[in-house]
C-alpha positions in Angstrom: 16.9 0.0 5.0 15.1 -2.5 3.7 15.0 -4.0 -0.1 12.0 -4.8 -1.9 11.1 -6.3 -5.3 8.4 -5.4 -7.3 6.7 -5.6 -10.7 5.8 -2.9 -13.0 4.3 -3.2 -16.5 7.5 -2.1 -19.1 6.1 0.9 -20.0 5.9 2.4 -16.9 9.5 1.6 -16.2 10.7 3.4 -19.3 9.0 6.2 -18.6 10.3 5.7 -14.7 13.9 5.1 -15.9 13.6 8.1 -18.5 12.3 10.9 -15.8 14.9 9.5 -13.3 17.8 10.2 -16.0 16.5 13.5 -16.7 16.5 14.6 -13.5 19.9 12.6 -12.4 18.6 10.7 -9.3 17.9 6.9 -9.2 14.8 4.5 -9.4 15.0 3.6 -5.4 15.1 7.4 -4.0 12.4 8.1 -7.1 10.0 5.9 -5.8 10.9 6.0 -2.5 9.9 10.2 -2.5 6.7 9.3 -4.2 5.7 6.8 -2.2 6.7 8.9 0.9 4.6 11.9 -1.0 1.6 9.7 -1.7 1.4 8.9 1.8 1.6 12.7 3.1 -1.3 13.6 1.4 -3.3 10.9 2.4 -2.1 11.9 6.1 -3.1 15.7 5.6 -6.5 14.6 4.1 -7.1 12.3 6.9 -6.4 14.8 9.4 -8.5 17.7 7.0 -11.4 15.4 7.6 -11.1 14.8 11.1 -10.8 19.0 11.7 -14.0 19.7 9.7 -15.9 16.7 11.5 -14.8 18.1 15.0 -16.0 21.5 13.7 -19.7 20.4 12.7 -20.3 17.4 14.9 -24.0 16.9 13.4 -21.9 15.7 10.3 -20.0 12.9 12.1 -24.0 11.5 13.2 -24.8 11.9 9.2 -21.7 10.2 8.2 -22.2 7.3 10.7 -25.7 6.9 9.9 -24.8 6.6 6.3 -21.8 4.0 6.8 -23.7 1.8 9.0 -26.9 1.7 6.6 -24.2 1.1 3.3 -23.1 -2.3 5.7 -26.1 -2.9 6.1 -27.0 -3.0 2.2 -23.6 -4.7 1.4 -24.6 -8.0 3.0 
């Protein structure tokens, strides 16, 4: 497994360090679960909007449409 380091305002590791006390566990399998939860969603949400543009293809044309125009406008 591997180890990482990162920086978090002070605040936010209190209130890390004091939820992880309550609920006897440590800051590693804490973030870990989140991080591991955070990405789950974004997974089912990814594959929620690839079901409903496979059920009504004309959206995937106005959603291309759209996306190539917004480039277009960004340069």
């Amino acid at each position: 497994m591997a180890k990482v380091m990162i920086s978090l305002p002070d605040s936010l590791l209190e209130r890390i360090d004091a939820h992880v006390r309550a609920n006897r566990t440590s800051r590693s399998r804490f973030l870990r679960e989140l991080a591991q939860r955070e990405l789950d969603l974004e997974d089912a949400d990814r594959g929620e909007r690839v079901r409903r543009l496979l059920e009504d293809p004309e959206s995937v044309r106005a959603d291309s449409v759209y996306l190539v125009k917004q480039a277009r406008w960004s340069r």
